[in-house]
Residue frames as a rotation matrix with the C-alpha (Angstrom) as fourth column:
UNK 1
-0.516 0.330 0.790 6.83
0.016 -0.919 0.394 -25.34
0.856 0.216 0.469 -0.29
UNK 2
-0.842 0.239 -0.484 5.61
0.534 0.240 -0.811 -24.18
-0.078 -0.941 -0.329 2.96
UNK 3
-0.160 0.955 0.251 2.05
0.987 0.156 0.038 -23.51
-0.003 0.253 -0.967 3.29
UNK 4
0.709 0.273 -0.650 2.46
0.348 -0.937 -0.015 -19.59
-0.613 -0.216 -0.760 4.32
UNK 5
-0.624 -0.765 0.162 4.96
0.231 0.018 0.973 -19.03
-0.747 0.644 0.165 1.45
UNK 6
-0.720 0.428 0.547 2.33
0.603 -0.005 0.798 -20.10
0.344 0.904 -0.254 -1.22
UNK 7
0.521 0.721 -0.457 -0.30
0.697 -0.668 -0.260 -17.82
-0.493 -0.183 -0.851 1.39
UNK 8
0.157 -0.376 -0.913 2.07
0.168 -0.901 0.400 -14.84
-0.973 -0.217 -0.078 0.99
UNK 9
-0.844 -0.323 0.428 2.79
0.464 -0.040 0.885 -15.48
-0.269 0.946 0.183 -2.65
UNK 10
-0.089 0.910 0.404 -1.20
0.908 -0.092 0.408 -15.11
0.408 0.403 -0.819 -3.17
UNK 11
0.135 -0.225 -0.965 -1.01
0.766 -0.594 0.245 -11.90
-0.629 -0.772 0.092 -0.80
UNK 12
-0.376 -0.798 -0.471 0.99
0.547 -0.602 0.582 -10.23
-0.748 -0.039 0.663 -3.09
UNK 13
-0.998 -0.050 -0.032 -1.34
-0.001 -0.517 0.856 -10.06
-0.059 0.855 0.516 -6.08
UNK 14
0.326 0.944 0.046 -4.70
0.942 -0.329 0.068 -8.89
0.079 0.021 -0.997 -4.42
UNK 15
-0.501 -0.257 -0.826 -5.50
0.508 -0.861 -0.040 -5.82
-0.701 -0.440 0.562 -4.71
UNK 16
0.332 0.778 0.533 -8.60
0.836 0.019 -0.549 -4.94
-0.437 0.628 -0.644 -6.55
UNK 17
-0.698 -0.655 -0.288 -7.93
0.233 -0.589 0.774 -2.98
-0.677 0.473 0.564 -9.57
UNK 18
0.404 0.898 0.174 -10.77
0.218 0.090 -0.972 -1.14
-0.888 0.431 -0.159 -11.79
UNK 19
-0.747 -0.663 0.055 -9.38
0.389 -0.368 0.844 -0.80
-0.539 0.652 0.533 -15.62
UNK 20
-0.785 0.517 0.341 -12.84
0.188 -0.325 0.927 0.25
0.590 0.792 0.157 -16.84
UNK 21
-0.223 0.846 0.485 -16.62
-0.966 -0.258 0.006 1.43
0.130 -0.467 0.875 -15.43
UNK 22
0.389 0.461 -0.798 -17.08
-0.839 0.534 -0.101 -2.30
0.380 0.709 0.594 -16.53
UNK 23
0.515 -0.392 -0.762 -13.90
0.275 0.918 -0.287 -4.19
0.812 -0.061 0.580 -14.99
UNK 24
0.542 -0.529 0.653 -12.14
-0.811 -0.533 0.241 -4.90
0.220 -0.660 -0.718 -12.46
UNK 25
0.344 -0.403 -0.848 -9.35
0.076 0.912 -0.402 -7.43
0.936 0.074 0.345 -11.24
UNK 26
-0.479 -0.875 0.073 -7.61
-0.104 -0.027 -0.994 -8.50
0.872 -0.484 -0.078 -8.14
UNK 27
0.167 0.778 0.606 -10.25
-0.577 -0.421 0.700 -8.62
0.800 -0.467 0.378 -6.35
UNK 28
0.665 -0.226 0.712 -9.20
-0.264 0.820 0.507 -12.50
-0.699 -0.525 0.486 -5.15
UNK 29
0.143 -0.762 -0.631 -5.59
-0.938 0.099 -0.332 -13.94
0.315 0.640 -0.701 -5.81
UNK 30
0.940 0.075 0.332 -4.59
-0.128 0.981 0.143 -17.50
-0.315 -0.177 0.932 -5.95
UNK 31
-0.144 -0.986 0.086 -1.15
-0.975 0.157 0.158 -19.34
-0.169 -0.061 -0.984 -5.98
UNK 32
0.912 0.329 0.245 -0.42
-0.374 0.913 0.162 -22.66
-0.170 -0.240 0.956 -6.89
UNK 33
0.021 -0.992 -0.124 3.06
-0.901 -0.072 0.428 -24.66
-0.433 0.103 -0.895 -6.81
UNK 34
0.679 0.035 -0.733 3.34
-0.555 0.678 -0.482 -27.52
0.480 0.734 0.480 -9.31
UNK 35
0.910 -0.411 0.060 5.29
0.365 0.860 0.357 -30.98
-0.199 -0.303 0.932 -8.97
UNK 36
0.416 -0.853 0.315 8.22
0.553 -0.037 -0.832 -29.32
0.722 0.520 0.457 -10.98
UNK 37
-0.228 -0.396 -0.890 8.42
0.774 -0.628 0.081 -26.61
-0.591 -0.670 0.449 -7.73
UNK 38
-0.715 -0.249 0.653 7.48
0.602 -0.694 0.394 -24.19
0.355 0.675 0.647 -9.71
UNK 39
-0.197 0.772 -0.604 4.97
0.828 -0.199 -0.524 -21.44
-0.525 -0.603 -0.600 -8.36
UNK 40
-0.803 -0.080 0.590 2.24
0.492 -0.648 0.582 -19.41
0.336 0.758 0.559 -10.19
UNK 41
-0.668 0.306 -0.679 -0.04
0.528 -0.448 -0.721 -16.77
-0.525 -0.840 0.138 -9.51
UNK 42
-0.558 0.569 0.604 -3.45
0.608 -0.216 0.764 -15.27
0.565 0.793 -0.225 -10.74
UNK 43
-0.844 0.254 -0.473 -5.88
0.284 -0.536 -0.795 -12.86
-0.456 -0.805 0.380 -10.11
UNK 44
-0.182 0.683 0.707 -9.57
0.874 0.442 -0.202 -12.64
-0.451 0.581 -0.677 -10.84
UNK 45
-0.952 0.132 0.277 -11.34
0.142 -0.611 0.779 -10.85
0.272 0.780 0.563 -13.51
UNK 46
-0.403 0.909 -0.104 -14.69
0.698 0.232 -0.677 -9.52
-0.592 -0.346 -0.728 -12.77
UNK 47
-0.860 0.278 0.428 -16.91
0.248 -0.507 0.826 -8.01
0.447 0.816 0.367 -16.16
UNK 48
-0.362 0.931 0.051 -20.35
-0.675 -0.224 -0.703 -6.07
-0.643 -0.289 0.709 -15.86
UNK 49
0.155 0.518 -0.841 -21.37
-0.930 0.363 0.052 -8.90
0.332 0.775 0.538 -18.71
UNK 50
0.453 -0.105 0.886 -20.35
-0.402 0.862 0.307 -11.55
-0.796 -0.495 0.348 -15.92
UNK 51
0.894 -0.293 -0.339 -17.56
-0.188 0.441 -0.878 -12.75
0.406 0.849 0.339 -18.33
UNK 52
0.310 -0.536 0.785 -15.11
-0.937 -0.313 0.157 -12.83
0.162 -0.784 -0.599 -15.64
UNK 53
0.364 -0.401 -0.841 -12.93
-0.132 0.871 -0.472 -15.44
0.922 0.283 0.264 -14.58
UNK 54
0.980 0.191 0.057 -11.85
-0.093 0.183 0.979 -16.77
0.177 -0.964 0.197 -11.17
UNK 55
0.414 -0.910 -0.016 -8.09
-0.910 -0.414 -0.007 -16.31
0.000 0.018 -1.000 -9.79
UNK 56
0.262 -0.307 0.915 -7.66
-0.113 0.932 0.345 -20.13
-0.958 -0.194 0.209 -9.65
UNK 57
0.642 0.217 0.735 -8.32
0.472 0.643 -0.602 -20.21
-0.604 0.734 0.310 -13.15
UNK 58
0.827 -0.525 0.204 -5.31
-0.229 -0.645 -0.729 -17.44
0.514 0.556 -0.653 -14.14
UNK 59
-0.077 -0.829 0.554 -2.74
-0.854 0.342 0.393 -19.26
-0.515 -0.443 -0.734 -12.06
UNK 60
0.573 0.155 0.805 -4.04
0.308 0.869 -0.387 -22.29
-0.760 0.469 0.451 -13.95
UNK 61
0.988 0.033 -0.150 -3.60
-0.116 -0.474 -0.873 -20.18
-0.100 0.880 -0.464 -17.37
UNK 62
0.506 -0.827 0.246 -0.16
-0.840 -0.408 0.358 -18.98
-0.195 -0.388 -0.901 -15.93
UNK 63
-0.122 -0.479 0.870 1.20
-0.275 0.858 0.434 -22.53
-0.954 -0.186 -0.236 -15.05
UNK 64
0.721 0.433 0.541 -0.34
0.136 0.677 -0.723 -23.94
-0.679 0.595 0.430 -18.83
UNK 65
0.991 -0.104 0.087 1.42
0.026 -0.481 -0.876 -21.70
0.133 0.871 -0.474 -20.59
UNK 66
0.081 -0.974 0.214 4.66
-0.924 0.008 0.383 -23.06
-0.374 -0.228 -0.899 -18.99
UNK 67
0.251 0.287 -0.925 3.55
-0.474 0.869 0.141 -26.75
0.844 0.403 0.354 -20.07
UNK 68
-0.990 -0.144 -0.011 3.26
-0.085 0.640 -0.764 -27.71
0.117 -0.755 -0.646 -16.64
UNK 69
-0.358 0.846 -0.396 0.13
-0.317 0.289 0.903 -29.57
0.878 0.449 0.165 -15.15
UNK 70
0.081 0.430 -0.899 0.16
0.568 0.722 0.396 -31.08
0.819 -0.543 -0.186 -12.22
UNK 71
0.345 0.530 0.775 -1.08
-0.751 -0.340 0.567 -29.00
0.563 -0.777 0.280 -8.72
UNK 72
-0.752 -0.244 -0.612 1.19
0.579 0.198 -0.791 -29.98
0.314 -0.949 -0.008 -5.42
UNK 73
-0.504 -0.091 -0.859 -0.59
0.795 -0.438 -0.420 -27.17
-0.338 -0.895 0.293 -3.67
UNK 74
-0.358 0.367 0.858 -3.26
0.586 -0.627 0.513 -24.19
0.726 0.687 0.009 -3.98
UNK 75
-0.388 0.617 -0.685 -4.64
0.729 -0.249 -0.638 -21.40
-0.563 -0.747 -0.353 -2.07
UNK 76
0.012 0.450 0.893 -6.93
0.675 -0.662 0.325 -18.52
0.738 0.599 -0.312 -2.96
UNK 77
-0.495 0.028 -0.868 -7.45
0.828 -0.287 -0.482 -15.01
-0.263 -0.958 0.119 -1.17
UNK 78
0.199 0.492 0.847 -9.77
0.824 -0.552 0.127 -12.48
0.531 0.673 -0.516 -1.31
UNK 79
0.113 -0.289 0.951 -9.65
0.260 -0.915 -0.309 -8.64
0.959 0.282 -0.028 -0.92
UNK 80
0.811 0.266 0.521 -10.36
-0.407 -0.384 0.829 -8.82
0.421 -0.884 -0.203 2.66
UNK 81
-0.195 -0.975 -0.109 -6.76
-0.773 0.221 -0.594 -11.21
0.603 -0.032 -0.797 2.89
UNK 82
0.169 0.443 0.880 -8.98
-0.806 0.576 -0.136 -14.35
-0.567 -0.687 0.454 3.61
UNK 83
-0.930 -0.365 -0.051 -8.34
-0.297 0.661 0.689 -17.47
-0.218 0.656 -0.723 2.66
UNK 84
0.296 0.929 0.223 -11.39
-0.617 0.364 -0.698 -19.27
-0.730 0.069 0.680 0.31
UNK 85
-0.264 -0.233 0.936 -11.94
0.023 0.968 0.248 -22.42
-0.964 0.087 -0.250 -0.81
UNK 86
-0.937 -0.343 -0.058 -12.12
-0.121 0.167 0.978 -22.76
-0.326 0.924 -0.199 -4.70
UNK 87
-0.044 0.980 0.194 -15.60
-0.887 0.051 -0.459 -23.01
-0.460 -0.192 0.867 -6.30
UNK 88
0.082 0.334 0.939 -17.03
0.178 0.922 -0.344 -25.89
-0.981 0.196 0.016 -7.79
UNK 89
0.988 -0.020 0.156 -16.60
0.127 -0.477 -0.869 -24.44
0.092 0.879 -0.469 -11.30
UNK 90
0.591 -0.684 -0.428 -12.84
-0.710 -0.190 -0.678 -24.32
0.382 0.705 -0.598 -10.56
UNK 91
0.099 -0.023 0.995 -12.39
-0.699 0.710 0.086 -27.37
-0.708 -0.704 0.054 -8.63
UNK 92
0.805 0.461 0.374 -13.49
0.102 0.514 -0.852 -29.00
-0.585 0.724 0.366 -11.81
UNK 93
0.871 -0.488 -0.057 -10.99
-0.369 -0.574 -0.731 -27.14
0.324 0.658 -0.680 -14.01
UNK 94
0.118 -0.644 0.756 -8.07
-0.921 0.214 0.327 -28.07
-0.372 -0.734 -0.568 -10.98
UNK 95
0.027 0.007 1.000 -9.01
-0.104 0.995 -0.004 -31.92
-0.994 -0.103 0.028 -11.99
UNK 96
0.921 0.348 0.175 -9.56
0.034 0.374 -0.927 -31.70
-0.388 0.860 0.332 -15.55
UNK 97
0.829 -0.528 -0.184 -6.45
-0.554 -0.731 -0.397 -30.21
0.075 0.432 -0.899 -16.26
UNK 98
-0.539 -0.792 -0.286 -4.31
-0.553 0.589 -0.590 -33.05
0.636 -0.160 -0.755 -14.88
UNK 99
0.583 0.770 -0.260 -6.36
-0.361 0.532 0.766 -35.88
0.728 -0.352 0.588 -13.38
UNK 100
-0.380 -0.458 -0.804 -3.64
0.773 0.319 -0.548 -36.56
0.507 -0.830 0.233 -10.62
UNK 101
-0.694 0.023 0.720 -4.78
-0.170 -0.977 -0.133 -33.04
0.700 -0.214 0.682 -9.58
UNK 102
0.452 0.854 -0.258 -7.41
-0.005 0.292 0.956 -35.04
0.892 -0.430 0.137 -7.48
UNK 103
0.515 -0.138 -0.846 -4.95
0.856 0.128 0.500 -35.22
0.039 -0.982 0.184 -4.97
UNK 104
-0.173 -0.341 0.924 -3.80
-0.036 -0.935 -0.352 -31.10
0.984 -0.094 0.150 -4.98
UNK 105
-0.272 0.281 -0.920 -3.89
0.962 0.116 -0.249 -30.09
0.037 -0.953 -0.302 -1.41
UNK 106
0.148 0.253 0.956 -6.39
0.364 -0.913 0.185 -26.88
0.920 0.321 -0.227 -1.42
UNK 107
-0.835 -0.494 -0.243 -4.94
0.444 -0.343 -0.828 -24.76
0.325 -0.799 0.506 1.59
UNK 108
0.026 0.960 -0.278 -8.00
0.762 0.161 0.627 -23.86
0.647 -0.228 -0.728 3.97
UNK 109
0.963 -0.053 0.265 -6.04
-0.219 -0.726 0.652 -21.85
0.158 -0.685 -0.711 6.43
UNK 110
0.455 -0.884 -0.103 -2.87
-0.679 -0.270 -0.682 -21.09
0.575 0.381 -0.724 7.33
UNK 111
-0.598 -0.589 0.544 -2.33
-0.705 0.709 -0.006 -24.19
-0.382 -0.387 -0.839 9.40
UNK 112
-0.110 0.528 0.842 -4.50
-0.115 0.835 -0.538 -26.37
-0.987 -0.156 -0.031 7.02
UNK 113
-0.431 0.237 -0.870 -5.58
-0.901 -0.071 0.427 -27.82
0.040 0.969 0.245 3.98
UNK 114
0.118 0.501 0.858 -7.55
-0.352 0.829 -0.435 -30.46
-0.929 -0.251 0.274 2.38
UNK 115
-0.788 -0.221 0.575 -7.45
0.387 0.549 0.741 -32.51
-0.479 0.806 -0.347 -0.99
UNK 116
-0.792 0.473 -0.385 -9.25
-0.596 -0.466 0.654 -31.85
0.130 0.748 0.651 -4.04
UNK 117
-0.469 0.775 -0.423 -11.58
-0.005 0.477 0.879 -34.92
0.883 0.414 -0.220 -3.47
């Protein structure tokens, strides 16, 4: 998987959406491609009750619900079609989910990246 692939994958599924006064999604999308090659994609949730969920963590969902685990490769983007760096709140999640996941590589820019640790 080439790093501007898994950018362009994330690309495709920003695009902030409001389904209520209350919600809204898409704001930031995330990609991630798994050991099997497989590649999934999420996009965040953002509530006025701050129940919301980060776009790492619906590519995560995405991938579970194939019974895959392990993270080759991640990037996020937000609305402005920047790349950012996971928080610390799904960093965690990234590792818990599959403790090899320490070595994901978390894409920084399109001609970089760094590991999870």
């Amino acid at each position: 998987m080439e790093i501007n692939d898994l950018i362009n994958k994330a690309y495709e599924v920003v695009g902030q959406y409001r389904s209520s006064d209350d919600c809204t999604s898409g704001g930031v999308g995330a990609a991630l491609t798994t050991k099997a090659g497989n590649i999934y994609t999420g996009v965040c949730i953002d509530c006025a009750c701050s129940l919301g969920f980060c776009a790492e963590h619906s590519a995560i969902a995405e991938m579970l619900k194939h019974k895959e685990s392990e993270i080759v490769m991640m990037v996020a983007i937000n609305e402005n079609k920047e790349i950012a760096p996971p928080c610390g709140r799904c960093r965690e999640m990234i590792y818990q989910v599959n403790k090899s996941n320490v070595d994901t590589q978390i894409v920084l820019s399109a001609v970089s990246y760094t590991h999870l640790r």
